[in-house]
Structures are given as structure tokens and as C-alpha cells.
N, C-alpha and C positions, 0 to 999 in steps of 0.2 A: 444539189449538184449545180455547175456554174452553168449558166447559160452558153457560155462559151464552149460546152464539154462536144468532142466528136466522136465517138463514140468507132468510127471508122479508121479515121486516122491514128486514134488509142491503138486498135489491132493490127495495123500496117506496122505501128513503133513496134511493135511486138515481135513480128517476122523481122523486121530489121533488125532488134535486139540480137536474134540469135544468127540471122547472116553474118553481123558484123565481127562474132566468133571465130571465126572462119576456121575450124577444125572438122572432123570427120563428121559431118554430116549428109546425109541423103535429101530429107527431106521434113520439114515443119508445117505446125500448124497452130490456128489463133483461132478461138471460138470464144466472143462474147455474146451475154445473155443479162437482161433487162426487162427485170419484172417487177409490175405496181401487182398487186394483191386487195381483198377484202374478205375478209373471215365474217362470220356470225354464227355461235353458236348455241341451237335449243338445247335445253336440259327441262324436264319437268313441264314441258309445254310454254316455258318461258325463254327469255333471250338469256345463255349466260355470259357470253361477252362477244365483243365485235373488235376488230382490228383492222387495220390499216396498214400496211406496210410495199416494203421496197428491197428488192432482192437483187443487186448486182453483183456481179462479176466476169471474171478471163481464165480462162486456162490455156496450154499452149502441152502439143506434144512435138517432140525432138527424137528422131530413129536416126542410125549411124549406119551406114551403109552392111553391115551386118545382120541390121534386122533392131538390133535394142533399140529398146524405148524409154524415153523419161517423160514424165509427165507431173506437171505443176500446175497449180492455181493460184488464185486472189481472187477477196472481196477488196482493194485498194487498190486506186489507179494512179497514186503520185507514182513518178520517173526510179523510186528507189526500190518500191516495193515491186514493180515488173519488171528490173533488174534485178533483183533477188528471187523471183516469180523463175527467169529464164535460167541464170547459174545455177539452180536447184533443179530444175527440168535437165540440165544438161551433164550434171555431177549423177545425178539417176541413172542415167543414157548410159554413161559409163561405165556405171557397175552394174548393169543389167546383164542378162543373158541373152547373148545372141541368139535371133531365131531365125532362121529359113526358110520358116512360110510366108515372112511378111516380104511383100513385092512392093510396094507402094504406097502413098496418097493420094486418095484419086485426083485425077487430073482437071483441066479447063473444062465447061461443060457452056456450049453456047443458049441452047434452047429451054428454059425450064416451064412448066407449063401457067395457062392462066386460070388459077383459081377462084370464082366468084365466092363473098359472105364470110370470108373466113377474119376480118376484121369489121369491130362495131366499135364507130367511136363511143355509143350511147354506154358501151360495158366498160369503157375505159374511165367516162367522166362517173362514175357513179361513185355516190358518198354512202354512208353508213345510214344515215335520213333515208334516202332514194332505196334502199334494200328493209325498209319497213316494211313496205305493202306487202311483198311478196311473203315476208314473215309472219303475216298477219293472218295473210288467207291460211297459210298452215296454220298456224295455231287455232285459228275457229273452226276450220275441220275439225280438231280433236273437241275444241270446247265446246262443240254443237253438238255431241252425239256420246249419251253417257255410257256407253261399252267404250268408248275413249278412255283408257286412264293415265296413260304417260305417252307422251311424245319427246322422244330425240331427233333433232334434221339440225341441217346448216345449209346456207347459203355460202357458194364461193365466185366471185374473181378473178382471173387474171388476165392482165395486157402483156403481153412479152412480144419482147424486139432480140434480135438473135443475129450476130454476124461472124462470117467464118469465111477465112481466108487460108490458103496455106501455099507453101511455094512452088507449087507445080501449077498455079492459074485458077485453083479454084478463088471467088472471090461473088459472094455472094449475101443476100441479108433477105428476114424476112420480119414481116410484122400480123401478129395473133391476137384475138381475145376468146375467151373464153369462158363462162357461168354457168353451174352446175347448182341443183338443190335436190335434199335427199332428205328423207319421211320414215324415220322408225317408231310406229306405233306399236302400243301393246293396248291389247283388246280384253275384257273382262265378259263374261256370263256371266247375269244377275241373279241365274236359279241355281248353277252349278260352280260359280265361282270360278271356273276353270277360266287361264288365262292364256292367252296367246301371242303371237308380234306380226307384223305384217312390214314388209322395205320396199320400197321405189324410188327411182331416182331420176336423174333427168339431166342431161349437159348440151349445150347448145354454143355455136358461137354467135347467137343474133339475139338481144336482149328481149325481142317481141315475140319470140318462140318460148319463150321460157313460161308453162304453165304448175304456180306452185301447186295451186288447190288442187286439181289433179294428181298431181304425185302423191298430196296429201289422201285423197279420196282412196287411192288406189291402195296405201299404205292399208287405212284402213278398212277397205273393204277383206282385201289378204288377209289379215287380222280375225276377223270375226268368219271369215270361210272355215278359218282352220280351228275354231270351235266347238264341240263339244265331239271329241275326236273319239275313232272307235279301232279299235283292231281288226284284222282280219288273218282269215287263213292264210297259209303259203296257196301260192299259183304261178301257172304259168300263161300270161296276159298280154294284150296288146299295153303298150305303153305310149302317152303321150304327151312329149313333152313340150311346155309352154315356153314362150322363146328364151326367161327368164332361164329356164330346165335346159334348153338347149346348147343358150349360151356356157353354163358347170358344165355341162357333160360333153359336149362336139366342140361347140369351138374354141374357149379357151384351153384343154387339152392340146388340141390341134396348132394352137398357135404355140404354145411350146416347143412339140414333138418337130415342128416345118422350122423351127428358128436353125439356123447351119452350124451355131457352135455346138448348139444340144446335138445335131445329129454327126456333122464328121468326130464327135466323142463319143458317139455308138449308145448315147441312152436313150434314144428315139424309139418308141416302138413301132415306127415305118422305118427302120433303116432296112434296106432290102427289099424294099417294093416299090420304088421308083416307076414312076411307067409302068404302073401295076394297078389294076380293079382293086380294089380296096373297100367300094360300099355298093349300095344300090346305084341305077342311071337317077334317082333323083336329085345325088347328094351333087350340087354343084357348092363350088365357095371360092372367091377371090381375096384380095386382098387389095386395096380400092383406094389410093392418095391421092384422086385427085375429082372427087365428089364437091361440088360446089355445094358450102356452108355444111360441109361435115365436120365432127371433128377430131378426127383423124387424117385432116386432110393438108398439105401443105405444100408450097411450091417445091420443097428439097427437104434432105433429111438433115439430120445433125454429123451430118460430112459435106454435105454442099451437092449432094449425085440427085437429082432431079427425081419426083417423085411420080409415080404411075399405075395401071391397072394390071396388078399380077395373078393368072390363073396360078388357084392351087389345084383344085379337084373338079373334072369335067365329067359328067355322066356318072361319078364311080370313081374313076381313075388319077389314081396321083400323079401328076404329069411328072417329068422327069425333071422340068426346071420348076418344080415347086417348091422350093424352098424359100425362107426367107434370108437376105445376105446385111453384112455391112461389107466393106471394102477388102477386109482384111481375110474374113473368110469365104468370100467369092473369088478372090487372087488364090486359096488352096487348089481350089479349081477348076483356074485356068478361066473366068469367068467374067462377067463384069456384076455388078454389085448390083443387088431388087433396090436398094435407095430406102431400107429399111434400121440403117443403122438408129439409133435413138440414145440418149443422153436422159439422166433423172435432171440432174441440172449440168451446172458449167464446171463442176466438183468431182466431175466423173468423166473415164472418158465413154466412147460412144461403145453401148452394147449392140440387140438387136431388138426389136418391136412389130407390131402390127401397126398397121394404119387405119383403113376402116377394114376390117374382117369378118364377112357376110357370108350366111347362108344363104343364097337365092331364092327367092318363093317359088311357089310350085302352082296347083292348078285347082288346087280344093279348099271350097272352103273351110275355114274352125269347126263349124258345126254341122260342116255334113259330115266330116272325118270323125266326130263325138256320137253321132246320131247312131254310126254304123257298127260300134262297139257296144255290145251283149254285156261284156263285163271285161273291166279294165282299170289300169290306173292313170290319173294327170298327175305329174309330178312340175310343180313349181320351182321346189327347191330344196336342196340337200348341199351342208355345210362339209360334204366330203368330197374330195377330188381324185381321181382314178391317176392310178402307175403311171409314168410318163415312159418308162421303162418296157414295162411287159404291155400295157392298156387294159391291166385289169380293174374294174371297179364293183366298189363293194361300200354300201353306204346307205345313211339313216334317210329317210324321206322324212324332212322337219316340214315340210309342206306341201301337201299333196292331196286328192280325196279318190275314192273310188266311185269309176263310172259304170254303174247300172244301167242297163235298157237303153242306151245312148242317153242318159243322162248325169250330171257332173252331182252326185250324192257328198254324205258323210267325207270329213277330214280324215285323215287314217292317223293311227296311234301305233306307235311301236313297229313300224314297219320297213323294211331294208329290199334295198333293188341290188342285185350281184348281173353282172355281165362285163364279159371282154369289149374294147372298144370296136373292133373286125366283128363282130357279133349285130352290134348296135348297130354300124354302118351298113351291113349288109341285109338286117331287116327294116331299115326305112323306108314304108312301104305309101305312105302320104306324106306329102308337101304344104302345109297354107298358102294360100294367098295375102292373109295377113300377116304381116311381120313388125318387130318393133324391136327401135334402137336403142341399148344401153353405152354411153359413149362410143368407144370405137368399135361395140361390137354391136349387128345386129341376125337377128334369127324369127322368124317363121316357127308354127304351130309342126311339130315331127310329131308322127308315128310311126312307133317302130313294134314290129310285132314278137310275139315267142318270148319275154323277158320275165326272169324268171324272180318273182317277188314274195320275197319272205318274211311271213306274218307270225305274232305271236296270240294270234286268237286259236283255242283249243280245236 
């Protein structure tokens, strides 16, 4: 790309491209996004390829004072192709359907906030060389410990710069990095042959925070817990879930069910409790844009509305303004926008997302809330996800053991957790104080009591 390139001035041509039209329009908009990348990928405990690359482009929406929309893109910034880019955005517009609920683009926004760490130039300069070491300490993980027999991970990259403008004042840019690595091992018994997997991951935006050998460790410690796995009875038990367990079961559900298109579409199983108790006074959870060096964190969304600290859940209670919004379904009603909207890339237009979305720690520790359990289950992990509809869940525990005497025993085999989400919320009866973050989400050690777990031992 030419040194010359402006990348600002690009998206200014762009809103002018479609002023200069001068037909029925309301109101546009110009979002460029610019990303360097590095891929590396294990297979077999080996590297099997590394990449490099470069991901640019613009897309541009156009609404007609009706409400229709067109929307167009490019990866090409000569003068013909964002002329063809906007006549196509505009020829859409026209044969859309008008709609009624859309009010706007949002508007000028003076103040947006100052976020510390969320750019490292160290993650930007990094070469395919400079992502050795970190590939190395995984792989001698596994190659050091012969219950190790396969590892899959990667290491990733990216620098993204992001500018968006539209014609009602928004006019804004921001600049990100971010590095991620992830550890899937499989673990072997030497007497019983029986095999197992263990996953951890890790995303940071500060290259000095990134610790591989632990993700690795962690991989395989998981791994070899869930060996030589046993069944058990049905019961009905305290349950506790690791934040890993927390984050499947509370709050990625959660973050669906509070998104505002899923809910004014009525497939939210909170639609109707608003400003309603909904779980125990433990269960607090926000939703948090502007955490210094999280990453989920960022001065504005992929609309330009300024990002911030949103309660969802205080004591129990769904507050009334808990929801998650972008622009277009916060103007349903009557509202101004959480600054949640989000974008996969510049190829799409803006859905809605979380930012960091936290369960708050509470007052106990890990192991005094394990100690005080007679008999019970940890649940790590379960490859099933509950109704987003009703909140019902019903699902395999692939990684979990049973707690005897307050202690963390035997993996369990063959065994399924059934509970409504109103269920779940309402017997969380401990908090940790420990918690830990898998990208935008993080969760605390929960116990919830009364769950009713069904075993296929005689």
C-alpha cells in the first residue's frame, strides 16, 4: 500500500461519493477497518503452518428517509471500485423495504472515554521468528510429560485500525492489538489406555501478559483430571461450577438472551422480567467497555456511540435497562444505544455483542465453598448449551469429577446435568473470590445448589 495512502480521507471520499447523489437519502455511513494478522498453527505437537497477512477494507450504509437500507463493501480502494462500492449500496436502498423502526444514525458524540493498554506496538512488530518461543514452551509441555500424546494450539495476532464516519457528525478512529493462544491436549493412561482432552486459552492485548506454558500446563493438567472416569448414581447435589462452567452455562447464555434483537423478537427467556429478581442477591454481572487493557475493551463501538460500564444484573435483579443495544434497536425504544453494537469485519453490517461480560466475585473462597460440600459435582465443561428460548438445559458433562467429603475425587463418565436457567440463578448460593478471564468473558468459582444430576451407574 502506497505510503501516501489516507486512510481518513479514503472514508470522507466515501460520504461525499454518496452526498454528491443528491437523491432521497437520510442518512450514510463509512466504516473502514485495517488489519495485519499472524496465524501459527500446531497439529501433532508440531508447527503446521504460519501466515502472515493483511485484511483491508470499507463498507458504506445508505437509508432513505423511509427507513431502507443498502449496504455495500470492498476490499479495493482505487476511485472506481468505491464508486461502484456506493451505486450498489444505493441501487439496494432502493429496492429495499421500507422500515419504521429505524430512526437514525447516531449522531456527534463529543466525549469518548480514555482507555489505558489496549494497544502494544511490541504485538504489532512481531514476525513469525518472534512467535517461536511462545510455540515452544507449548510444545515441551506436551513433550515433557509422557500422558502427553497429541497437541493442537495456535498462536494469533492482530493490529486493527478502524475508522467511521457517517453524516450526522459521527467521526471517529480507533487503534487495537490483540494475541491470543490456545492448548488442546489429549492425555493417555498407561494401565488403562483410556484417553482424554484438556483446552485453555488465553487473549490479551499486552504481549508481556501472554503466558504460553501455562495455558499449556493447564491444557494438560484438565486432560489427565478427567482420567480414568467413573459413573455415578442419579442425585440431587450441590453443583459447582468452575468459571470455565460458568462462563457455558450463566453468562454466554445471558449474553444472548440481554442482546435487544433476540429479545424485542420475543426469544429471550427474560422477556417479561424486566425489573424483576431473577436469581439469588449474589448473582451481580455487567458488562464493562472500558477496563484498561481488557479485551473487550475499546473507546467506541462499531457505530462510533462511545463505550461504557452497563449494569445487567444487581443483587438478583434484571434491571429494566439491561439490555444490550446497537443504534437501531435502542431507537425501537425510544432509547439511546449501550454502544454495544459490533461488526465480524467490515463485510457486515453492525450486529450486537458483549464487551467485557463479568460475573463479579463474591466473598468465599474456592476451597472453602469445596470443603463444605459432603457430596457434589465440579463441572468444567459440557459441549451443550441451554434453550435461549425457554432456559432450559440438559447436557453431557465431558468434564467434571465428583466432590466427596469436600474433596475434588474421580472424573465422572456418562453423566448429564438437567436444570432450567431461573433454577440455576436462584440457587446460587456461593461466590469466589477467585475468578478468571477467557477473552471478553470472565466468571468466579459458582455454587448452585439442589441440581439435579443424572448418572448412569446402577
Amino acid at each position: 500500500m502506497s505510503n501516501n495512502f489516507d486512510p481518513y480521507r479514503l472514508v470522507q471520499k466515501v460520504l461525499n461519493l454518496v452526498e454528491e447523489k443528491n437523491i432521497n437519502i437520510k442518512c450514510s455511513e463509512a466504516y473502514l477497518s485495517m488489519d495485519e494478522y499472524l496465524n501459527v498453527d500446531i497439529e501433532e505437537n508440531s508447527i503446521k503452518y504460519s501466515k502472515l497477512g493483511v485484511e483491508n477494507g470499507i463498507s458504506v450504509r445508505i437509508f432513505d428517509k423511509k427507513g431502507a437500507c443498502g449496504f455495500a463493501f470492498t476490499n479495493k480502494f482505487q476511485n472506481k471500485y468505491l464508486e461502484n462500492m456506493v451505486q450498489k449500496a444505493i441501487k439496494l436502498m432502493k429496492g429495499a423495504t421500507p422500515d419504521i423502526d429505524f430512526k437514525n444514525l447516531p449522531k456527534k458524540h463529543k466525549n469518548y472515554p480514555n482507555i489505558k493498554n489496549i494497544y502494544d506496538k511490541n504485538i504489532k512488530a512481531l514476525e513469525v521468528e518472534d512467535a517461536s518461543r511462545y510455540i515452544e514452551d507449548l510444545i515441551e509441555v506436551c513433550r515433557n510429560d509422557k500422558s502427553a500424546i497429541s497437541q493442537s494450539a495456535d498462536f494469533k495476532t492482530n493490529c486493527s485500525e478502524v475508522f467511521i464516519l457517517n453524516s450526522n457528525g459521527i467521526d471517529i478512529s480507533r487503534k487495537e492489538t490483540i494475541c491470543s493462544i490456545s492448548s488442546y491436549i489429549i492425555a493417555k493412561d498407561q494401565e488403562t489406555k483410556e484417553t482424554s482432552f484438556g483446552y485453555d486459552w488465553q487473549a490479551v492485548r499486552n504481549i508481556e501478559e501472554l503466558n504460553a506454558k501455562k495455558v499449556a500446563q493447564n491444557a494438560l493438567k484438565k486432560a489427565k483430571r478427567n482420567l480414568k472416569r467413573k459413573r455415578v448414581r442419579k442425585m440431587r447435589v450441590p453443583l459447582v461450577l468452575t468459571p470455565q462452567g460458568a462462563i457455558s452455562l450463566i453468562l454466554r447464555p445471558l449474553s444472548l438472551a440481554i442482546n435487544a434483537e433476540t429479545f424485542q423478537y420475543k426469544r429471550s427467556f427474560l422477556v417479561g422480567h424486566r425489573g424483576e429478581k431473577i436469581g439469588s442477591k449474589l448473582m451481580n454481572i455487567e458488562d464493562n467497555g472500558v477496563i484498561d487493557g481488557a479485551t473487550g475493551s475499546s473507546i467506541c463501538d462499531d457505530e462510533g456511540i462511545p463505550n461504557k460500564n452497563k449494569k445487567i444484573i444487581e443483587k438478583g435483579k434484571f434491571l429494566k435497562y439491561g439490555l444490550l443495544h446497537n443504534s437501531y434497536t435502542a431507537a425501537k425504544e425510544g432509547i439511546e444505544s449501550t454502544g454495544n453494537a459490533l461488526r465480524s469485519s467490515y463485510s457486515s453490517p453492525p450486529g450486537i455483542g458483549v464487551n467485557n461480560f463479568i460475573f463479579l466475585s463474591g466473598d468465599s473462597f474456592k476451597q472453602d465453598i469445596i470443603k463444605e460440600i459432603s457430596r457434589g459435582i465440579l463441572l468444567d465443561y459440557t459441549g451443550d448449551s441451554p434453550n435461549i428460548s425457554t432456559g432450559d438445559f440438559s447436557g453431557l458433562i465431558l468434564q467434571g469429577n465428583l466432590i466427596k467429603n469436600g474433596e475434588i475425587t474421580h472424573p465422572l463418565n456418562e453423566t448429564m446435568v438437567g436444570i432450567n436457567l431461573f433454577d440455576l440463578f436462584n440457587n446460587i448460593s456461593a461466590v469466589s473470590k477467585e475468578s478468571k478471564t477467557y477473552g471478553k468473558y470472565s466468571a468466579p468459582y459458582i455454587k448452585v445448589d439442589n441440581v439435579n444430576v443424572i448418572g448412569s451407574a446402577p
